[in-house]
mmCIF file of the N, C-alpha and C atoms, coordinates in Angstrom:
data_MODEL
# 
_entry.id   MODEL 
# 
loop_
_atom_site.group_PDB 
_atom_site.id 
_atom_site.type_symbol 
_atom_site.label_atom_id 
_atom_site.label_alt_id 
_atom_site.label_comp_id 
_atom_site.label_asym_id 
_atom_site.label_entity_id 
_atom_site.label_seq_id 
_atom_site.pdbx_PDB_ins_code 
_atom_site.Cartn_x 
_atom_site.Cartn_y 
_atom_site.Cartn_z 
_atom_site.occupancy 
_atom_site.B_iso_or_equiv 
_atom_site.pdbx_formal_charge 
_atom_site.auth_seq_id 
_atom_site.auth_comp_id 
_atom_site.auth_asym_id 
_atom_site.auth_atom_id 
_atom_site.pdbx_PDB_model_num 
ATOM 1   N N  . UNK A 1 1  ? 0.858   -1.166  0.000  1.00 0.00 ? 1  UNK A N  1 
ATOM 2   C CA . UNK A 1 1  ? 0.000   0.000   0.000  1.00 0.00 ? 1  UNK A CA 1 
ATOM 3   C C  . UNK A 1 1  ? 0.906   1.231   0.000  1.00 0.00 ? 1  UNK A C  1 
ATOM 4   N N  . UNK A 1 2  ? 0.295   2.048   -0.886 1.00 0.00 ? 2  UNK A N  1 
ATOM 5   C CA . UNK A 1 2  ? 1.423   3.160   -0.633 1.00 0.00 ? 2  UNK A CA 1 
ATOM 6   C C  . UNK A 1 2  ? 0.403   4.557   -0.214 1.00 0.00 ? 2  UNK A C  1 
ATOM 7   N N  . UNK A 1 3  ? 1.171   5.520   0.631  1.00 0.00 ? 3  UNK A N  1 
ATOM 8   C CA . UNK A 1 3  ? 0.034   6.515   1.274  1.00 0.00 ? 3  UNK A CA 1 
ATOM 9   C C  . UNK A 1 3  ? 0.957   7.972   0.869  1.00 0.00 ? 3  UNK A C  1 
ATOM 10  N N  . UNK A 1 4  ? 0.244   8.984   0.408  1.00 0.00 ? 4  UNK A N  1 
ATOM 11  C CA . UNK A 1 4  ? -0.011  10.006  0.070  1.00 0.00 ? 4  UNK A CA 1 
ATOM 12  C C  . UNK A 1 4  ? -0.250  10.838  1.261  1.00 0.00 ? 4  UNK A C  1 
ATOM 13  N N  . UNK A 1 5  ? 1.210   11.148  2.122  1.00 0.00 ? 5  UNK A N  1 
ATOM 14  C CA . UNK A 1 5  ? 0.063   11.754  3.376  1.00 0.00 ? 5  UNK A CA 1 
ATOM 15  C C  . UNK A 1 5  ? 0.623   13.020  2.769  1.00 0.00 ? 5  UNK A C  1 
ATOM 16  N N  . UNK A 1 6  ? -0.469  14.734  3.545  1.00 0.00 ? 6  UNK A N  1 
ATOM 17  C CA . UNK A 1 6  ? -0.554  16.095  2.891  1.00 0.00 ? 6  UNK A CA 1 
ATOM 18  C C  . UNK A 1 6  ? 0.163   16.458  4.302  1.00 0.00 ? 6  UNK A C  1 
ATOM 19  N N  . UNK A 1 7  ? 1.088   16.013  5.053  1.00 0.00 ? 7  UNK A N  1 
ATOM 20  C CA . UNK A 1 7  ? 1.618   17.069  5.991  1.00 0.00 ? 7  UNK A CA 1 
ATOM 21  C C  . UNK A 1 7  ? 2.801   16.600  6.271  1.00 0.00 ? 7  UNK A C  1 
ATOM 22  N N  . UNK A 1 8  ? 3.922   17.375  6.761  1.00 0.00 ? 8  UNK A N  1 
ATOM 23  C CA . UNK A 1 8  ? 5.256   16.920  7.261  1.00 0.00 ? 8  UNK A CA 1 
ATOM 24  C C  . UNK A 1 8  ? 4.902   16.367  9.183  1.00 0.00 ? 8  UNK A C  1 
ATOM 25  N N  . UNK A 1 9  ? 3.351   16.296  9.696  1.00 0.00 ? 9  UNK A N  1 
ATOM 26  C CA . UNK A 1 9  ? 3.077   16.180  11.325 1.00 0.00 ? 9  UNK A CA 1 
ATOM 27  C C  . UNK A 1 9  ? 2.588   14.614  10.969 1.00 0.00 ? 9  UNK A C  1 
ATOM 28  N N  . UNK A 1 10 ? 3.803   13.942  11.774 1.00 0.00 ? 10 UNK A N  1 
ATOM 29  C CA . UNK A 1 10 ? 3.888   12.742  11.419 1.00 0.00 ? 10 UNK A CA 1 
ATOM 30  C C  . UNK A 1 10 ? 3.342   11.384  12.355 1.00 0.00 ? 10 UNK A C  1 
ATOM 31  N N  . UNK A 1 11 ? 2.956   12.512  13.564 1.00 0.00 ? 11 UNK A N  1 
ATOM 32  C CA . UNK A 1 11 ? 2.807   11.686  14.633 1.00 0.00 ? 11 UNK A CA 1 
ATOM 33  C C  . UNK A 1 11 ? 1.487   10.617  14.397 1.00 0.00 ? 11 UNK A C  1 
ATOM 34  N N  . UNK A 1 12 ? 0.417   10.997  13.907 1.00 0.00 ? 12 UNK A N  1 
ATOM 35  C CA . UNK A 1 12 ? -0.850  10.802  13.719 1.00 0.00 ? 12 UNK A CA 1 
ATOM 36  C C  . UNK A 1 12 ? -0.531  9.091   12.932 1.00 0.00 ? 12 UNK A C  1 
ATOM 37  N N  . UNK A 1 13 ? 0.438   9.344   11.845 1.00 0.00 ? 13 UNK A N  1 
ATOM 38  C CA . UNK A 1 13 ? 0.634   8.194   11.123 1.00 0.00 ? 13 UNK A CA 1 
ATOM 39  C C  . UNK A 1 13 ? 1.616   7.471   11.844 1.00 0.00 ? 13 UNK A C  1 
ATOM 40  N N  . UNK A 1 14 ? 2.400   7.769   12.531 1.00 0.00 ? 14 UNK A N  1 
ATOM 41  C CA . UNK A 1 14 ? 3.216   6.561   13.468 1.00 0.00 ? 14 UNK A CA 1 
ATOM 42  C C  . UNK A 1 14 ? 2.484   6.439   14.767 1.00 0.00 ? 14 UNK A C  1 
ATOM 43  N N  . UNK A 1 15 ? 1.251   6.813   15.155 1.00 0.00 ? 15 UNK A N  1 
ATOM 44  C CA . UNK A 1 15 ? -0.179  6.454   15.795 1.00 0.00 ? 15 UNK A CA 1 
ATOM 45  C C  . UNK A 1 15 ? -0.757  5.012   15.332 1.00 0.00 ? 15 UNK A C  1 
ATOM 46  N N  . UNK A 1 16 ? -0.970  5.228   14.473 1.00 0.00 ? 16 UNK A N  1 
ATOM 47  C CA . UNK A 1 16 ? -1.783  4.328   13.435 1.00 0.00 ? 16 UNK A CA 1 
ATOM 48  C C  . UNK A 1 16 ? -0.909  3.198   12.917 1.00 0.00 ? 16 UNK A C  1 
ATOM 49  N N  . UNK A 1 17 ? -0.064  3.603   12.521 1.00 0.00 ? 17 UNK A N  1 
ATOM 50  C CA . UNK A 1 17 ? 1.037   2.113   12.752 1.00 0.00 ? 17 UNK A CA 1 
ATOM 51  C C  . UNK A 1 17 ? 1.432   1.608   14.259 1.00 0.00 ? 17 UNK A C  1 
ATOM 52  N N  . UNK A 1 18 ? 1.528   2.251   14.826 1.00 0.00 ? 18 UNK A N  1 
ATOM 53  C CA . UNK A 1 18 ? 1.431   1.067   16.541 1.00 0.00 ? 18 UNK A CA 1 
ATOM 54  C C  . UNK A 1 18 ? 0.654   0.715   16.515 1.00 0.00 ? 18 UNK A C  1 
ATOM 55  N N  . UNK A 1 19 ? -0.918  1.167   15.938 1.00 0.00 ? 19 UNK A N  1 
ATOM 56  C CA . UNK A 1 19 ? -2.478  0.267   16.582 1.00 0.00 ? 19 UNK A CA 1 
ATOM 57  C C  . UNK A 1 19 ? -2.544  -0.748  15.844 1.00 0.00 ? 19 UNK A C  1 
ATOM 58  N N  . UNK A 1 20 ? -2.048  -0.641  14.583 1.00 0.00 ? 20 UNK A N  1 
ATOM 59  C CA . UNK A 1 20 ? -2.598  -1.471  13.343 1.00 0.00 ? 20 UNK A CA 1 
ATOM 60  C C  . UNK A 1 20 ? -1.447  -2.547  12.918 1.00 0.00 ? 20 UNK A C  1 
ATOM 61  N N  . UNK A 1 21 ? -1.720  -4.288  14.278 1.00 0.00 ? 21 UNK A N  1 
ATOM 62  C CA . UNK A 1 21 ? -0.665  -4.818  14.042 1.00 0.00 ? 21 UNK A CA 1 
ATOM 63  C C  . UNK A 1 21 ? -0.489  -5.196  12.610 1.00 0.00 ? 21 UNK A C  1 
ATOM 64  N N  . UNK A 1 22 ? -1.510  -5.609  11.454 1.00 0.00 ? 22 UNK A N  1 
ATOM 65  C CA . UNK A 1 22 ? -1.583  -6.118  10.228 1.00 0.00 ? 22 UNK A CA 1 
ATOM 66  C C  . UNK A 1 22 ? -0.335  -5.268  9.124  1.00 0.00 ? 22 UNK A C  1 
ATOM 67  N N  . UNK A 1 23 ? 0.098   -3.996  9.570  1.00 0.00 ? 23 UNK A N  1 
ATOM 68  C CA . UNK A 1 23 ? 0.576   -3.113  8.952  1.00 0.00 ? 23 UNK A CA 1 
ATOM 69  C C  . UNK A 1 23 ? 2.112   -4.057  9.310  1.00 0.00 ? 23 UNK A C  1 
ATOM 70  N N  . UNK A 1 24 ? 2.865   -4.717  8.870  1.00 0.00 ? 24 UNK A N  1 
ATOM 71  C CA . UNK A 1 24 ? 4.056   -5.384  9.188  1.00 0.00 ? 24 UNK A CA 1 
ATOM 72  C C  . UNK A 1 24 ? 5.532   -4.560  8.691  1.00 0.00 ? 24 UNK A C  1 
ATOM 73  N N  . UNK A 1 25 ? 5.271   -3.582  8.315  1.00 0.00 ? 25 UNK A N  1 
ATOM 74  C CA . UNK A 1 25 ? 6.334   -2.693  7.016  1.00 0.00 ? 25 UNK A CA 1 
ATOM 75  C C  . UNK A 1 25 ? 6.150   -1.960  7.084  1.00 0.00 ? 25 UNK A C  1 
ATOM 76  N N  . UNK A 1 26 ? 6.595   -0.292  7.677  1.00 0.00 ? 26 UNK A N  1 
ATOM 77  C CA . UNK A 1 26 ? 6.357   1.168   6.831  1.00 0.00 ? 26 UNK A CA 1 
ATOM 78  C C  . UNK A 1 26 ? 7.736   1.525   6.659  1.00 0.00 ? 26 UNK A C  1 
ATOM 79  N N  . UNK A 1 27 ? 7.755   1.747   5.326  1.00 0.00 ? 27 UNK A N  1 
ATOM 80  C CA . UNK A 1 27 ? 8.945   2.627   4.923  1.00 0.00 ? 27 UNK A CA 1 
ATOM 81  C C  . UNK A 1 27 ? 8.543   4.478   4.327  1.00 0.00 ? 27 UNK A C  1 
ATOM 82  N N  . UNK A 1 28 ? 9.372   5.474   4.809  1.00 0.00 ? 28 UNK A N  1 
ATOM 83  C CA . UNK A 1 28 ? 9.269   6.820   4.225  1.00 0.00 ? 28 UNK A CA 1 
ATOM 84  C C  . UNK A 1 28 ? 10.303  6.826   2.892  1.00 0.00 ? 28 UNK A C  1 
ATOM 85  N N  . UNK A 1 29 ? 9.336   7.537   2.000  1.00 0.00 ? 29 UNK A N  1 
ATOM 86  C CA . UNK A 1 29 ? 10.436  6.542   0.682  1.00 0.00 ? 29 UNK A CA 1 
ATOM 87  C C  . UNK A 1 29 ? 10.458  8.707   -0.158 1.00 0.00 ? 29 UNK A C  1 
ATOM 88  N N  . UNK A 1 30 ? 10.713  8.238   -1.593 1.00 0.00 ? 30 UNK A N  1 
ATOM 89  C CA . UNK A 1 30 ? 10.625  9.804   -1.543 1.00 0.00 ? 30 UNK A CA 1 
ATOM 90  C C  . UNK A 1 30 ? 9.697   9.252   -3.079 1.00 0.00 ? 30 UNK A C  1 
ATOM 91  N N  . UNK A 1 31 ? 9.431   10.429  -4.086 1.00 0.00 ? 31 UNK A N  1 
ATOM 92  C CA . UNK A 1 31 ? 8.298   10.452  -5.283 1.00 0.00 ? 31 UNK A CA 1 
ATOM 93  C C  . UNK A 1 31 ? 7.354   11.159  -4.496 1.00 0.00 ? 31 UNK A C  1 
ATOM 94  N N  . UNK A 1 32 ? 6.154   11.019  -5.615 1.00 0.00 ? 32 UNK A N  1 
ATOM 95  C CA . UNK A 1 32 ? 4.909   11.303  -5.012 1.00 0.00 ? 32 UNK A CA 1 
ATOM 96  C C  . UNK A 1 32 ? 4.416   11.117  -3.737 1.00 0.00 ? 32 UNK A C  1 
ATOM 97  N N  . UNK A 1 33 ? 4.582   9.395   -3.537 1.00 0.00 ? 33 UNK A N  1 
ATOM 98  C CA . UNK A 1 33 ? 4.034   8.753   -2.072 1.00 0.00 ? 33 UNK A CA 1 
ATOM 99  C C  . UNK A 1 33 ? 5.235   9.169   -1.244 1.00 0.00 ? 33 UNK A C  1 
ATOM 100 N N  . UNK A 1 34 ? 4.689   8.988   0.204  1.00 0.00 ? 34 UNK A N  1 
ATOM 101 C CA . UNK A 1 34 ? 5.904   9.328   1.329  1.00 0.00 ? 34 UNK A CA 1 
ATOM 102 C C  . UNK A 1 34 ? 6.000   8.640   1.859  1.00 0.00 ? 34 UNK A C  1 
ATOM 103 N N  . UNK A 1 35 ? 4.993   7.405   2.051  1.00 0.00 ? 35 UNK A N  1 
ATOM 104 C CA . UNK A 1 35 ? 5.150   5.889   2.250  1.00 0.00 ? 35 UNK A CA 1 
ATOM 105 C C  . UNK A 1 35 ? 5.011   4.604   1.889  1.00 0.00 ? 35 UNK A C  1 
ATOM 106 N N  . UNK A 1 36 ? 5.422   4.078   2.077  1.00 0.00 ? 36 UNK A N  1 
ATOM 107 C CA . UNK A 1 36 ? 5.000   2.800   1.529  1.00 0.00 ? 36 UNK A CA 1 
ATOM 108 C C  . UNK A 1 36 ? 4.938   1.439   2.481  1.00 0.00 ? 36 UNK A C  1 
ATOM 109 N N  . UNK A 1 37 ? 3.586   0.548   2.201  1.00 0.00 ? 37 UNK A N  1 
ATOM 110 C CA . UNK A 1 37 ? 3.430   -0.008  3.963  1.00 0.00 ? 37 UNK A CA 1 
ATOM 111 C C  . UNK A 1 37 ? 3.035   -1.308  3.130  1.00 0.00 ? 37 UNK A C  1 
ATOM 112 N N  . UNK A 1 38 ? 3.443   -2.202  3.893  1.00 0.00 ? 38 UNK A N  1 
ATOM 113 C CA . UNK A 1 38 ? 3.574   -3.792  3.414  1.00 0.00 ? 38 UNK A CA 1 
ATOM 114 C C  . UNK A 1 38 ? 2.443   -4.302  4.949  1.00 0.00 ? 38 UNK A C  1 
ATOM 115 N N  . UNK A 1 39 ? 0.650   -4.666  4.150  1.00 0.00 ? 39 UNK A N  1 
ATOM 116 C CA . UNK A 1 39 ? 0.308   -4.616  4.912  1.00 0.00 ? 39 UNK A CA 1 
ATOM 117 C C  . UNK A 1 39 ? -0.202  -6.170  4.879  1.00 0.00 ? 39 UNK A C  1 
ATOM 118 N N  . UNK A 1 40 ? -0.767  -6.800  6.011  1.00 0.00 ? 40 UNK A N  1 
ATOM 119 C CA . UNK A 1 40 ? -1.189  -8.547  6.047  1.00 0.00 ? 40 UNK A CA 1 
ATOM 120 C C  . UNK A 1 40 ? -2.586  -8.254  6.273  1.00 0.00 ? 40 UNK A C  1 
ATOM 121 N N  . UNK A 1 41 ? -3.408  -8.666  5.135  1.00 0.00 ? 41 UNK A N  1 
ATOM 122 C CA . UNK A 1 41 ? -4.703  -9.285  5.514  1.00 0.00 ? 41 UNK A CA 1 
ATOM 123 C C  . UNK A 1 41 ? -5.478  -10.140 5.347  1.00 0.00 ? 41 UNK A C  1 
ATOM 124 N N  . UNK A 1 42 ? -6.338  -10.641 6.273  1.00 0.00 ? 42 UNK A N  1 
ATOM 125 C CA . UNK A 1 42 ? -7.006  -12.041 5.889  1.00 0.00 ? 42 UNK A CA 1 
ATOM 126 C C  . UNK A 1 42 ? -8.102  -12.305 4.938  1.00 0.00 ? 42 UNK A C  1 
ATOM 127 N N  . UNK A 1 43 ? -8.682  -10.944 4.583  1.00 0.00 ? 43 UNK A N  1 
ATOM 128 C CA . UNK A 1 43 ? -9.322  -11.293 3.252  1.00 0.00 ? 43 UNK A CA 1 
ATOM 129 C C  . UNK A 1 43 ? -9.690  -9.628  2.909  1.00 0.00 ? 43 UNK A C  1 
ATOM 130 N N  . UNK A 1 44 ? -10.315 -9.639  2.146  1.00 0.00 ? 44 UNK A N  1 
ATOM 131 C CA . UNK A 1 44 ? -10.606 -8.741  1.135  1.00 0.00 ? 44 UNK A CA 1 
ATOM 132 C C  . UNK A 1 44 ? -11.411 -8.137  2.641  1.00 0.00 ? 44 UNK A C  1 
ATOM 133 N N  . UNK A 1 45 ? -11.759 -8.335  3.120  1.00 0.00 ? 45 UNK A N  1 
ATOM 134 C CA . UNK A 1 45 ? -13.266 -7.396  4.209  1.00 0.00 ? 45 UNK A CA 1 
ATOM 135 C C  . UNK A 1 45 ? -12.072 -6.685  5.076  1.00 0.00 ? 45 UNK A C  1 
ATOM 136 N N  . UNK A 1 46 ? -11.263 -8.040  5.433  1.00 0.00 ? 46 UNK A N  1 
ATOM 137 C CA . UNK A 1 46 ? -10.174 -6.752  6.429  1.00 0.00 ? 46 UNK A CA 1 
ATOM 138 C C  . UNK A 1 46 ? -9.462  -6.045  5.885  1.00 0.00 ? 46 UNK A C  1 
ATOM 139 N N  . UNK A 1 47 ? -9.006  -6.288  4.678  1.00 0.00 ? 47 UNK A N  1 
ATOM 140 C CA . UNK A 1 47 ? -8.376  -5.174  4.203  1.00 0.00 ? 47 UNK A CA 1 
ATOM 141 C C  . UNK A 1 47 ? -8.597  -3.762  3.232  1.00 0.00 ? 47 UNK A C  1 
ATOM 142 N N  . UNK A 1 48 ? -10.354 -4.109  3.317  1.00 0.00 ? 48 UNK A N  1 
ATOM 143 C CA . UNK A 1 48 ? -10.832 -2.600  3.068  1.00 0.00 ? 48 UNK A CA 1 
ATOM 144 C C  . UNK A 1 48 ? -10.775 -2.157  4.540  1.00 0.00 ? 48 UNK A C  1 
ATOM 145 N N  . UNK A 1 49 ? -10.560 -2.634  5.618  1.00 0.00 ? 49 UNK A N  1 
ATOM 146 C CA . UNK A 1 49 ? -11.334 -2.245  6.585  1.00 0.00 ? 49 UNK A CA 1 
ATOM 147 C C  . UNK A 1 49 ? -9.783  -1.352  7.479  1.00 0.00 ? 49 UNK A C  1 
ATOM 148 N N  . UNK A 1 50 ? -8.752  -1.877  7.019  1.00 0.00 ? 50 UNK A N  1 
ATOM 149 C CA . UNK A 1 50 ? -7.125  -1.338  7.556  1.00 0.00 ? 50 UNK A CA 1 
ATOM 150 C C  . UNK A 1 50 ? -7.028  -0.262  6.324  1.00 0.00 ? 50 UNK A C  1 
ATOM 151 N N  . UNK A 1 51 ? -7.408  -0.635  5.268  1.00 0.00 ? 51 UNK A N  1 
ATOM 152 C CA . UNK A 1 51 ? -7.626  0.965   4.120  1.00 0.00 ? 51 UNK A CA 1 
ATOM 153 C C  . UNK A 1 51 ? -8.029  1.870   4.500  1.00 0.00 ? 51 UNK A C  1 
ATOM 154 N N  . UNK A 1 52 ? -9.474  1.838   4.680  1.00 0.00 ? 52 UNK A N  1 
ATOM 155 C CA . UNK A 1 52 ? -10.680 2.858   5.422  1.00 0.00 ? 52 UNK A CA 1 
ATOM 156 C C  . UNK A 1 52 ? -9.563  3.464   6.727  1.00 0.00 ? 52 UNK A C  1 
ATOM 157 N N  . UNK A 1 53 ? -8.943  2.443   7.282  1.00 0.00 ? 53 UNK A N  1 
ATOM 158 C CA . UNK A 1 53 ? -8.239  3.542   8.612  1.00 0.00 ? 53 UNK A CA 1 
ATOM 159 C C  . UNK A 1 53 ? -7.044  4.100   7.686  1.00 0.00 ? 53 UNK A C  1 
ATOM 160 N N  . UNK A 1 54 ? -6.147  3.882   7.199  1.00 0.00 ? 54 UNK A N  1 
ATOM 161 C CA . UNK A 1 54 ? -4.943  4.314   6.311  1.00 0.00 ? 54 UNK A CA 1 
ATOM 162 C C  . UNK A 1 54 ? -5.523  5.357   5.941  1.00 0.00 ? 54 UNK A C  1 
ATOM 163 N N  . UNK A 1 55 ? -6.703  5.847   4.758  1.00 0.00 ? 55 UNK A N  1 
ATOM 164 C CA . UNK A 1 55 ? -7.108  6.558   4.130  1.00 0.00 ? 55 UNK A CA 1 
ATOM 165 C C  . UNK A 1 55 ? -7.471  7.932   4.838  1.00 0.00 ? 55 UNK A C  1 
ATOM 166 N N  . UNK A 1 56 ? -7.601  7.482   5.787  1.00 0.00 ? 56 UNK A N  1 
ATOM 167 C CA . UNK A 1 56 ? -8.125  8.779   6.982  1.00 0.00 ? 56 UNK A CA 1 
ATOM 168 C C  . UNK A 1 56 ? -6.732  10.023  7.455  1.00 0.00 ? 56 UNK A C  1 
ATOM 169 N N  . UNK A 1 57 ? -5.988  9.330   6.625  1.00 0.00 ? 57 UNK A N  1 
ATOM 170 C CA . UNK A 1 57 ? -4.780  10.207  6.564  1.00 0.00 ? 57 UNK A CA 1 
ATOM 171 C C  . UNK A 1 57 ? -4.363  11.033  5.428  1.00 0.00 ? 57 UNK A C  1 
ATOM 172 N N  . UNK A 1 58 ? -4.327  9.918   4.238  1.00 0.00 ? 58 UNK A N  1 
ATOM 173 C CA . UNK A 1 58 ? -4.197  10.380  2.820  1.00 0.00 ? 58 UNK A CA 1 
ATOM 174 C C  . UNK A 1 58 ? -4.632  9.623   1.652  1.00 0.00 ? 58 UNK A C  1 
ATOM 175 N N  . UNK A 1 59 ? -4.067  10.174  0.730  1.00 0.00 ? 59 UNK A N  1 
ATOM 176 C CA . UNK A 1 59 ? -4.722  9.095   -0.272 1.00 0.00 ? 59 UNK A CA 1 
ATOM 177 C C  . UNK A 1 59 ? -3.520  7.890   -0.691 1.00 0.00 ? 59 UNK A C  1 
ATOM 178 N N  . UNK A 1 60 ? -4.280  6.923   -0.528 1.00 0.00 ? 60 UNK A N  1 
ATOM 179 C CA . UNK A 1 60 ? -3.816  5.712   -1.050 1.00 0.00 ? 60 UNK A CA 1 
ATOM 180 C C  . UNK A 1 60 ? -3.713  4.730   -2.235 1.00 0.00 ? 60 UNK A C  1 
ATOM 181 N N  . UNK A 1 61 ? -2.710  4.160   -2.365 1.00 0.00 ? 61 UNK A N  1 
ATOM 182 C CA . UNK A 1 61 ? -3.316  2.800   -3.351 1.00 0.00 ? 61 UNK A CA 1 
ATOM 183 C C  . UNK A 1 61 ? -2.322  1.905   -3.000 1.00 0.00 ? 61 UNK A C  1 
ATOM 184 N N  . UNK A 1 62 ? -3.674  0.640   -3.477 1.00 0.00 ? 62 UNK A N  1 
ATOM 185 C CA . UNK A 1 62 ? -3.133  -0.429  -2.897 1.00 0.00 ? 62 UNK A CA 1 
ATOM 186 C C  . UNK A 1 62 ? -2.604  -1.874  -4.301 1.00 0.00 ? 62 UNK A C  1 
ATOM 187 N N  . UNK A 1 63 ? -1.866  -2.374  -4.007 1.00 0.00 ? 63 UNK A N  1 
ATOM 188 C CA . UNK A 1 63 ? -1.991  -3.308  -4.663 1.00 0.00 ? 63 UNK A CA 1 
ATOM 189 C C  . UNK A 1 63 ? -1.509  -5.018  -3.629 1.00 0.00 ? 63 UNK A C  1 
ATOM 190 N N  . UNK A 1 64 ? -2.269  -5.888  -4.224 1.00 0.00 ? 64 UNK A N  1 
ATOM 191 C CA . UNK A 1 64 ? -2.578  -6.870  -3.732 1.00 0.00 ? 64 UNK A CA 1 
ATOM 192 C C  . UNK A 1 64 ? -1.225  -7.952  -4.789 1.00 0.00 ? 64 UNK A C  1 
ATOM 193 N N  . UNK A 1 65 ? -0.630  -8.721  -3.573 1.00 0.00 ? 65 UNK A N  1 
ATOM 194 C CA . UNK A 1 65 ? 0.667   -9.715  -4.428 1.00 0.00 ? 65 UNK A CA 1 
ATOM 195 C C  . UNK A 1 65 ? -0.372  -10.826 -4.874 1.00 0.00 ? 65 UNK A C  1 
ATOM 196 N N  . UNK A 1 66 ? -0.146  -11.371 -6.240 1.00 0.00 ? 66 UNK A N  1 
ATOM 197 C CA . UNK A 1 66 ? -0.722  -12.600 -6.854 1.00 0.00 ? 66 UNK A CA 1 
ATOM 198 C C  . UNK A 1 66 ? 0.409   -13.703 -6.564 1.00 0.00 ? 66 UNK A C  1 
ATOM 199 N N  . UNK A 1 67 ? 1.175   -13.635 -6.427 1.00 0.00 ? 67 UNK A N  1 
ATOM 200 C CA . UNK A 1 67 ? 2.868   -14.713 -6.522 1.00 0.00 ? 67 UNK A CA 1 
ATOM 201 C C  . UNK A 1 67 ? 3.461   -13.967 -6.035 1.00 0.00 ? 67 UNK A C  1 
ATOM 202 N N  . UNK A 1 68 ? 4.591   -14.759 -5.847 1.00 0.00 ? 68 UNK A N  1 
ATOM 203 C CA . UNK A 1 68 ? 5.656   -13.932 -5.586 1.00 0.00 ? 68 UNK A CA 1 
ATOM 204 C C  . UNK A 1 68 ? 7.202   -14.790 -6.229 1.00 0.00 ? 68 UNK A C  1 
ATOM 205 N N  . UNK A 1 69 ? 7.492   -14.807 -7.667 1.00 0.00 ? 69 UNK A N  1 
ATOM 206 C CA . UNK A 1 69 ? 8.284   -15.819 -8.493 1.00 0.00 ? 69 UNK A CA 1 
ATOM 207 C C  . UNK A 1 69 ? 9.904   -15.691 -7.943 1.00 0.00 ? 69 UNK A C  1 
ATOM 208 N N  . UNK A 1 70 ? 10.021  -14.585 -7.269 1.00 0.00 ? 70 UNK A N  1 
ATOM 209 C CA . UNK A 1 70 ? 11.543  -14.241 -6.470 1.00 0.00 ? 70 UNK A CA 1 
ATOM 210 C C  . UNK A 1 70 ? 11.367  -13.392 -4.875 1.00 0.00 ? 70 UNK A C  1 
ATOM 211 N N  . UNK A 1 71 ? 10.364  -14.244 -4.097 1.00 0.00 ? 71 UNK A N  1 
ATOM 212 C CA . UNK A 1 71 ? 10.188  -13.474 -3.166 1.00 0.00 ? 71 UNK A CA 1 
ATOM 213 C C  . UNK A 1 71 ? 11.425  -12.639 -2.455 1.00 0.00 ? 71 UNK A C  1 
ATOM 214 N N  . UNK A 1 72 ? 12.717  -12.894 -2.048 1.00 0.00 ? 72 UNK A N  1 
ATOM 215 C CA . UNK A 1 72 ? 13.567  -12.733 -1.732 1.00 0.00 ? 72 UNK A CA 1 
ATOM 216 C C  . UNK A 1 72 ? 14.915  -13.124 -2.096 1.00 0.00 ? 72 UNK A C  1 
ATOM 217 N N  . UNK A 1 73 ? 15.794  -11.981 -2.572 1.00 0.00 ? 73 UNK A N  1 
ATOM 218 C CA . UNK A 1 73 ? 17.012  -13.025 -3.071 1.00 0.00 ? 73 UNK A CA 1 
ATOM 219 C C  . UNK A 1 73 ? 18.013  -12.334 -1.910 1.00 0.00 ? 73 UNK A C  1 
ATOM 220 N N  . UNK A 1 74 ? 19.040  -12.954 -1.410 1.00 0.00 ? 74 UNK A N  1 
ATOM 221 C CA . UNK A 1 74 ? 20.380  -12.682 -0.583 1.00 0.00 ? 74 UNK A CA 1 
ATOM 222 C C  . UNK A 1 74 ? 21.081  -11.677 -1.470 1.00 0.00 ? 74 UNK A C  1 
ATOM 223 N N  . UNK A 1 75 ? 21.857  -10.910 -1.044 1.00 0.00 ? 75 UNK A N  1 
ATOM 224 C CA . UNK A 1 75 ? 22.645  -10.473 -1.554 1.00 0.00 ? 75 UNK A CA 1 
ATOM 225 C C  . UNK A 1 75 ? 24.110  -11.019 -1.391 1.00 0.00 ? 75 UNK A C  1 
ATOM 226 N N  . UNK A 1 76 ? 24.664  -11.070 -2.526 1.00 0.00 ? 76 UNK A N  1 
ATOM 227 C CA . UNK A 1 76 ? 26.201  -11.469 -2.241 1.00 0.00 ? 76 UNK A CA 1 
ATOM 228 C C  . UNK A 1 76 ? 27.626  -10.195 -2.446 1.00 0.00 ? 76 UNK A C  1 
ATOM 229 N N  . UNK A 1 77 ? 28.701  -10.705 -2.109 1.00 0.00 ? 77 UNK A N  1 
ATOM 230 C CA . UNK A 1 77 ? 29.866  -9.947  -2.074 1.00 0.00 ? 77 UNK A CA 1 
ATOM 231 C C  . UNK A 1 77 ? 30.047  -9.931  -3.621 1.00 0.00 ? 77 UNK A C  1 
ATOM 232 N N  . UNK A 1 78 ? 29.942  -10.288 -4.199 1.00 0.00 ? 78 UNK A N  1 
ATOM 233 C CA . UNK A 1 78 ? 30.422  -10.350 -5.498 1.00 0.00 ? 78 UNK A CA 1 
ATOM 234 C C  . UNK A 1 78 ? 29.985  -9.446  -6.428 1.00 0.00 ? 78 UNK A C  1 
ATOM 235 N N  . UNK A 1 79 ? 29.044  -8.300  -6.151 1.00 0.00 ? 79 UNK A N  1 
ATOM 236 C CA . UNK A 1 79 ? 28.660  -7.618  -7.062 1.00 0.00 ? 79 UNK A CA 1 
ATOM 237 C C  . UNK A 1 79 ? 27.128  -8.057  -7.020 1.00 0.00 ? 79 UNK A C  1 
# 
């Protein structure tokens, strides 16, 4: 999910990430969005329902993983 918040007063959104254990990830990234949040939900109902609270900040979008064909690769010394 990535969030669009309209203010540099940040407290409100690191509020909302302590309440909201499903939220497992926030990163402050730079572009348009100012965050970007790697969130867990158990179906489509809860996760309009952790949106609806996200959204109450800024605007959002979300996208949902279908696969994941390289979930994680290591990094090595070699370049």
């Amino acid at each position: 999910m990535r969030l669009r918040y309209p203010t540099g007063y940040y407290k409100p959104f690191h509020e909302l990430v302590a309440a909201t254990p499903q939220i497992i990830e926030a990163h402050h990234v730079t572009g348009e969005d100012c965050f970007v949040l790697k969130v867990l939900a158990r179906s489509m109902r809860d996760l309009e329902g952790i949106t609806g609270r996200i959204a109450g900040l800024g605007a959002i979008t979300t996208s949902v993983v279908y696969s994941s064909p390289l979930p994680r690769r290591a990094l090595s010394n070699d370049g």
